[in-house]
N, C-alpha and C positions, 0 to 999 in steps of 0.2 A: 504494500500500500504506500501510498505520497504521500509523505509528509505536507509536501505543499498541500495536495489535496481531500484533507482529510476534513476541512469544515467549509463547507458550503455558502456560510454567512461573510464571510472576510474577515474570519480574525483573524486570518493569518498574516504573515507577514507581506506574502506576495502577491501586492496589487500595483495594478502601474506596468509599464513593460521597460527599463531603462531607457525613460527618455524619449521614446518611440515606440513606433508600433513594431509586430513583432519583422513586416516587412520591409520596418524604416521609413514612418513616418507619420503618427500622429502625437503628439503631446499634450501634456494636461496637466503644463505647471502652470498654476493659479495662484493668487495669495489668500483664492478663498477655501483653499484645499483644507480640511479637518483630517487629524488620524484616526485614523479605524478604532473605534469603542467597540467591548464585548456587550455582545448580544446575547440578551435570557435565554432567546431560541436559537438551536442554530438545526440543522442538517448534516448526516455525517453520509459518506459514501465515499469508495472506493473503486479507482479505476479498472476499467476492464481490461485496458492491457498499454502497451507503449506501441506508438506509432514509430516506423523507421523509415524516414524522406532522404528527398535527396535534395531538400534544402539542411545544409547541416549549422546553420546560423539566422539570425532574423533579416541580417541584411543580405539583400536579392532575394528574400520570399514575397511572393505576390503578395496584396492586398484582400486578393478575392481568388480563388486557385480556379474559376471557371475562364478566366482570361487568360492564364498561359495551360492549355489543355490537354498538353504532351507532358508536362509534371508528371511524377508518379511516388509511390509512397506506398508501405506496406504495415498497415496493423497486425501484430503480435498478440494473440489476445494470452491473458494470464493465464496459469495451466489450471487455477483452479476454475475457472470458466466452461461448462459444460461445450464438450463439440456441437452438441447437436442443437446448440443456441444458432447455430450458423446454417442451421438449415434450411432451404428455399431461399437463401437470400440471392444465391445466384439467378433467382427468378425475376430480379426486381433489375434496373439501369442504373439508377442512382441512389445513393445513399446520406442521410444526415447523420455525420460526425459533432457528437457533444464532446468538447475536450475543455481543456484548463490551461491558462496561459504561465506555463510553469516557469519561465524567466522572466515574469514578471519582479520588479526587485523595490517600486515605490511604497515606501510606509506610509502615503496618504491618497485620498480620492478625494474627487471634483467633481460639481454635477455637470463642468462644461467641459471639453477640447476642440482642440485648433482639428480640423478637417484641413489632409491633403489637398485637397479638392478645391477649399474656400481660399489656398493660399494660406492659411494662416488663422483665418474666421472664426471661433469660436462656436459651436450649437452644444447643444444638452448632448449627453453622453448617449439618453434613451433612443436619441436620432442622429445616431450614428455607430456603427462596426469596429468601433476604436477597442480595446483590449482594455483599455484605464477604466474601467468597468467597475462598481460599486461590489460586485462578485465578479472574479475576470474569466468566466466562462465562455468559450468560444463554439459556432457552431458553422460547422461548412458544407457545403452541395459536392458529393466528388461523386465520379462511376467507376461503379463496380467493374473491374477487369476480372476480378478469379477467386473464387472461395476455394479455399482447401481447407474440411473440415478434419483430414486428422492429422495437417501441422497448426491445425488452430490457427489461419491466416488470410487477411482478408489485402486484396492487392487492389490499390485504387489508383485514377490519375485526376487531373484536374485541382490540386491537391494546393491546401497554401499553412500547412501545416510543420514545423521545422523539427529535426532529430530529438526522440526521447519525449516527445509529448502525450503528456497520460490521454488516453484517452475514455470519458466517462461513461459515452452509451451511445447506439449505434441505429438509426430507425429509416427505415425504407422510404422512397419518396411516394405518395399518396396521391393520384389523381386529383383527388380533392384537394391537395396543396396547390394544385395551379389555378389561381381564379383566371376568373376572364377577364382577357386584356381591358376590357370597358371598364370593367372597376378598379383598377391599376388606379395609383395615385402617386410619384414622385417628386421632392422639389427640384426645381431647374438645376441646381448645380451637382445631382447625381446625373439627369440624363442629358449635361452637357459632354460632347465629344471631348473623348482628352487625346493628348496629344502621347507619342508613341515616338521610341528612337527607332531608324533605320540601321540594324545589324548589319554588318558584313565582315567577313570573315577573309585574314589573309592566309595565302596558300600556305603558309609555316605554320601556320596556329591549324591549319585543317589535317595537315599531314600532324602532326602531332595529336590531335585528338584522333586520329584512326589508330596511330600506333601503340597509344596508351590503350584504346578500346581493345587492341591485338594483345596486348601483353600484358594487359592486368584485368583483372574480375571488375565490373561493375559491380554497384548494391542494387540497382533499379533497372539496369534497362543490359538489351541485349542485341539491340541495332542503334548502329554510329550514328545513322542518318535522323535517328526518332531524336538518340540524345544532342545533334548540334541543334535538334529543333525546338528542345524544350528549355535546352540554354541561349536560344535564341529569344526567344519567346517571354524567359525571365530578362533577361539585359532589355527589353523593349521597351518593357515597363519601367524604366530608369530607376535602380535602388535607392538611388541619392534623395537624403532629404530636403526639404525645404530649404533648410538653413545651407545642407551642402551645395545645393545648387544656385545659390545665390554668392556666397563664398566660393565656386570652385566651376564653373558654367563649362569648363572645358578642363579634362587631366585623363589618370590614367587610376584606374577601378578594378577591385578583385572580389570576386565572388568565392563562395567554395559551392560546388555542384555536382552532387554525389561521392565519387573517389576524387574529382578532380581540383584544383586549383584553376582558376578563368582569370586572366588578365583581357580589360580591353582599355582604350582608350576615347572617349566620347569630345566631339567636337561639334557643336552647336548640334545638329536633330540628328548626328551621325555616333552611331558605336560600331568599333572596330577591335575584334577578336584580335588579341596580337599572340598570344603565348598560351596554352593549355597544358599543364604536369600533374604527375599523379601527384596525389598528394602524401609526403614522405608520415607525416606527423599522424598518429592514428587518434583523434578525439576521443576524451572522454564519455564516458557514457552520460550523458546530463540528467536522466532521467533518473539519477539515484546520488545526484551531489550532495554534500554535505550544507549546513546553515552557513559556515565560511566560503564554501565555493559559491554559491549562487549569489548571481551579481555582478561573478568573476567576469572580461572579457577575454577568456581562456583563447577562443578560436584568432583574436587581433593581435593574443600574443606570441601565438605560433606563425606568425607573421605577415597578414596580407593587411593590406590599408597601413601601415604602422608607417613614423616619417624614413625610418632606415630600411625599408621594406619602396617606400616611394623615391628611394635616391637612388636603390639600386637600379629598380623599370626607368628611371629618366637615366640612369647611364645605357642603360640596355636599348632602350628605345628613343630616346632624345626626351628633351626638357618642356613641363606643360606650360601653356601661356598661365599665370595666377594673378585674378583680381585684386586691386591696388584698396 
């Protein structure tokens, strides 16, 4: 069982996601933020198993896992989990994923945050997908790729979910969940067009993701062409925050995405694949850290984004323009 996730009410300690969302980018420092008081009532429950993605950090996780759709990620369920809980789900396309945003690391909530979206804007928590959640329960749309009921495993894609995350309960989508488009109700700045970088990929960063695909195990995939598209797909969506993109409009960005290690470098609506290596450093299992680890930025300090990390790629690939 999780520690993090073992009361339902938030008295735990981890609410808030370090600062951002777990994709990289909402926030919810207020000064009208309160710390978490114990509640008479709370809820106890216990996850049903740990999710294994091939996001292995929050930054470069989508936002929404139905926008990059080649994602993929596989549910572990606990062994004390009956098999035959898993039965006929292969019947079903889609599935909702209840989880807990277990790098969450703020000791206070706010009833507003800044939306990606608004630039910055401020709305109530209730109306919006942010993770700084008064309970930081998360819930996602992914499909069903493959049950296998006697390794207890459920294999999803579409997926925006990152390595070691508990997952709470697991429920089929429902016809009845689709209303009719006529009763739909959005406000404008969800079903405003967002904007999308142009991936390309140079011929050394191609050839090195096929020979890493040739010479070492994936966790998730097992065509080269699925996974340039699903690392495609996440750089699209630019991981860079707010703050980073306004600080940094043009440099050089790494991902970690499944075994591998992604270097690109973005230039105004342009991202360019430059370097792709397996990655040497085996991460921790996060789904079972200590109260001193979590919080950690364990994955930043085995070395991608770091400034000694970013002097080597500008000797390796030349120097980024940086705003004055």
């Amino acid at each position: 069982e999780m520690e993090s996730a073992s009361n339902a009410s938030g008295q735990n300690e981890n609410v808030g996601e370090e600062g951002r969302k777990r994709s990289g980018g909402t926030s919810s420092t207020y000064s009208g933020m309160k710390k978490l008081q114990p509640l008479e009532n709370s809820l106890s429950f216990r996850p049903i198993g740990i999710f294994r993605s091939c996001f292995k950090e929050k930054y470069g996780t989508p936002r929404q896992g139905s926008v990059a759709k080649s994602t993929r990620g596989m549910l572990q369920l606990h062994s004390w989990v009956p098999r035959e809980s898993l039965e006929s789900l292969d019947k079903f396309s889609h599935v909702w994923i209840l989880f807990w945003f277990h790098k969450n690391t703020n000791k206070k909530i706010s009833g507003k945050v800044k939306a990606p979206r608004l630039n910055g804007v401020s709305v109530g928590v209730f109306a919006s997908r942010s993770p700084h959640r008064i309970n930081p329960l998360g819930q996602t749309l992914a499909v069903v790729e493959n049950v296998d009921m006697k390794e207890n495993q459920v294999i999803l894609s579409g997926i925006d979910l990152i390595e070691g995350t508990p997952v709470i309960d697991l429920k089929p989508l429902h016809p009845a969940d689709m209303p009719s488009r006529e009763s739909l109700r959005f406000p404008s700045w969800v079903t405003k067009p967002q904007s999308s970088l142009e991936v390309l990929w140079t011929e050394k960063a191609l050839a090195q993701l096929k020979k890493c695909f040739k010479h070492h195990n994936c966790d998730h995939y097992k065509d080269v062409d699925q996974m340039r598209k699903a690392i495609s797909e996440g750089i699209s969506l630019d991981p860079r925050t707010l703050h980073s993109k306004r600080k940094h409009p043009n440099g050089i960005f790494g991902i970690m995405f499944d075994t591998l290690d992604v270097v690109f470098r973005i230039s105004s609506v342009t991202a360019t694949v430059l370097k792709v290596v397996k990655r040497e450093v085996k991460l921790e299992d996060t789904s079972v850290q200590t109260k001193a680890e979590k919080g950690s930025h364990a994955p930043r300090s085995q070395g991608l984004r770091t400034r000694e990390w970013l002097e080597r790629m500008e000797k390796e690939f030349g120097p980024v323009e940086r705003k004055r």
